[in-house]
C-alpha positions in Angstrom: -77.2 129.2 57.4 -74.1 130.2 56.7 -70.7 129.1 58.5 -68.8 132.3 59.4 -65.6 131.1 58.6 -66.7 130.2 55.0 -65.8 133.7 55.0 -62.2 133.1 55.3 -62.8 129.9 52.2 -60.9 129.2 50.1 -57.2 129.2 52.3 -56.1 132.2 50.3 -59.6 134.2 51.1 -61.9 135.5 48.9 -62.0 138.4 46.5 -64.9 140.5 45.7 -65.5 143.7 43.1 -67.9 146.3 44.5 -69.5 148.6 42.4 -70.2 151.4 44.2 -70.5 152.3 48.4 -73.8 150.8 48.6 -72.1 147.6 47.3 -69.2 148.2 49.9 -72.0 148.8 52.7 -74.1 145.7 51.8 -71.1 143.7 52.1 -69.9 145.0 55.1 -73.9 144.8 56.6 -74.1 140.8 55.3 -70.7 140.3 57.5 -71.2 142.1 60.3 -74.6 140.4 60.4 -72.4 137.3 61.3 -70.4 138.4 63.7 -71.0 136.9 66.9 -68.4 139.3 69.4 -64.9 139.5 69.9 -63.3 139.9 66.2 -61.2 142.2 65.2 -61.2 143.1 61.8 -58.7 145.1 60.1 -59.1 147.7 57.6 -56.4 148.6 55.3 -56.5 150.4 51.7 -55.6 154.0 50.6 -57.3 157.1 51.6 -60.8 157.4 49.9 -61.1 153.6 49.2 -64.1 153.0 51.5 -62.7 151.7 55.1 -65.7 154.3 56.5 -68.0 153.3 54.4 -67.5 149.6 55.2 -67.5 149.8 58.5 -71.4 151.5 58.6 -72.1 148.4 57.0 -70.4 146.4 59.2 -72.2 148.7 61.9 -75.8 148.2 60.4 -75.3 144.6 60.8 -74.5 144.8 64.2 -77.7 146.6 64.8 -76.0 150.0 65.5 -78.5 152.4 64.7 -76.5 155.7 65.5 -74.7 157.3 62.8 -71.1 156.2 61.9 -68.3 158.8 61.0 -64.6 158.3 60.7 -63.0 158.3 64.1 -59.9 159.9 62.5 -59.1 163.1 64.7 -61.0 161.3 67.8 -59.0 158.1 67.3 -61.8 155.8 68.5 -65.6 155.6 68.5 -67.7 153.2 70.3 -71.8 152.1 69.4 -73.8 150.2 71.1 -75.8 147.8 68.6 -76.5 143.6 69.2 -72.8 143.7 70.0 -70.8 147.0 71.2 -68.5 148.2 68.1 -65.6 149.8 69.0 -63.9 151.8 65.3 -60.5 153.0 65.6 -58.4 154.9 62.8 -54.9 154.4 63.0 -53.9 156.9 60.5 -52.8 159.6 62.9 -51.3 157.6 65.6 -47.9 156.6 67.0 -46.6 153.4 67.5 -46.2 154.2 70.7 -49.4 155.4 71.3 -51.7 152.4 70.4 -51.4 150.8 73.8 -53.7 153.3 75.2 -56.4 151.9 72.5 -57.5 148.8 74.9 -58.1 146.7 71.7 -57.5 143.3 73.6 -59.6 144.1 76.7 -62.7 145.7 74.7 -62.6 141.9 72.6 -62.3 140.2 75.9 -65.7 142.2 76.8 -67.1 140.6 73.7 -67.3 143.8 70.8 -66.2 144.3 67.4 -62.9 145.8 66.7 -62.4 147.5 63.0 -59.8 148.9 63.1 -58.9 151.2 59.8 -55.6 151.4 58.5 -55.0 148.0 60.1 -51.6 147.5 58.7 -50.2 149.9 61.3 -51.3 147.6 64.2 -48.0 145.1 65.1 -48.7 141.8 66.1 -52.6 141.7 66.3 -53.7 138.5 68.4 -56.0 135.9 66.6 -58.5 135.5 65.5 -58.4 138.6 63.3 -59.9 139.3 59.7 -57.9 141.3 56.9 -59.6 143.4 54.9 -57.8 145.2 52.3 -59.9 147.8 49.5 -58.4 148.8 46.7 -59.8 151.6 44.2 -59.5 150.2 40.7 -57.7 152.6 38.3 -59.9 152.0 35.0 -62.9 152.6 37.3 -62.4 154.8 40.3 -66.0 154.5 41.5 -65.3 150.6 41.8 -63.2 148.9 44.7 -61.7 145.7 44.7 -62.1 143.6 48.3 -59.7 141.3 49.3 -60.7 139.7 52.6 -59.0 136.9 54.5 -59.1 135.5 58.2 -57.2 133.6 60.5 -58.7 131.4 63.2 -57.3 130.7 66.7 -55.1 127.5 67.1 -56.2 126.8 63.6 -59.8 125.7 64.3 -63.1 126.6 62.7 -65.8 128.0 65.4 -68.9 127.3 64.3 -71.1 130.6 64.0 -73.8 131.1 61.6 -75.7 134.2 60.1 -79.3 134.0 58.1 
């Protein structure tokens, strides 16, 4: 058993190199796998750098067995899996349009916010997990992960995953 927020170990995070989508979708299944409901997790990296394909990882752990596509000209998508998972892509919204999203009531309900191109959301509430992706320029196929999380009031909940 695994503590979920060995995830966010050591302080600074952790980084990972993934060698191709099925890497990026194993990683994202293994976390999402020990996500327990209410997290939001945003998504940040350059177009192409695999926010999509992370997330259907992220999705398979959750049990979501419908397919997962990019939500960018819908906004938002929501499956139903062990937990409901609610993906949003920021890349064509407004500032002033993200209230609309009901990100704070759907984790209040208990899903799993991703959110891609995360870096456009102001003042997320905690807990939330950063995950940037970056394609590596001597390799483009490859993607450097760079994930880190903060915890409520500074304490460690304990959750597990097998």
């Amino acid at each position: 058993m695994v503590n979920l927020m060995d995830w966010c170990a050591p302080a600074g995070g952790l980084e990972e190199r993934l060698r191709s989508p099925e890497e990026t979708r194993n990683w994202g299944e293994r976390f999402g796998a020990s996500l327990k409901g209410g997290e939001l997790i945003l998504l940040c990296g350059e177009l192409g750098s695999g926010k999509t394909v992370l997330v259907k990882g992220i999705a398979k752990g959750l049990g979501v067995t419908d397919p997962v596509t990019s939500p960018t000209f819908l906004l938002q998508k929501i499956y139903e899996g062990r937990l409901p998972l609610l993906h949003i892509d920021l890349y064509r919204l407004e500032a002033g349009e993200m209230w609309e999203l009901e990100i704070d009531e759907w984790r209040a309900r208990g899903a799993v916010v991703c959110v891609e191109w995360g870096n456009r959301l102001s003042n997320p509430a905690e807990p939330v997990f950063w995950i940037d992706l970056e394609i590596l320029p001597e390799c483009p196929e490859e993607r450097r992960l760079r994930f880190r999380g903060s915890v409520q009031g500074g304490e460690r909940e304990e959750e597990t995953r097998t």
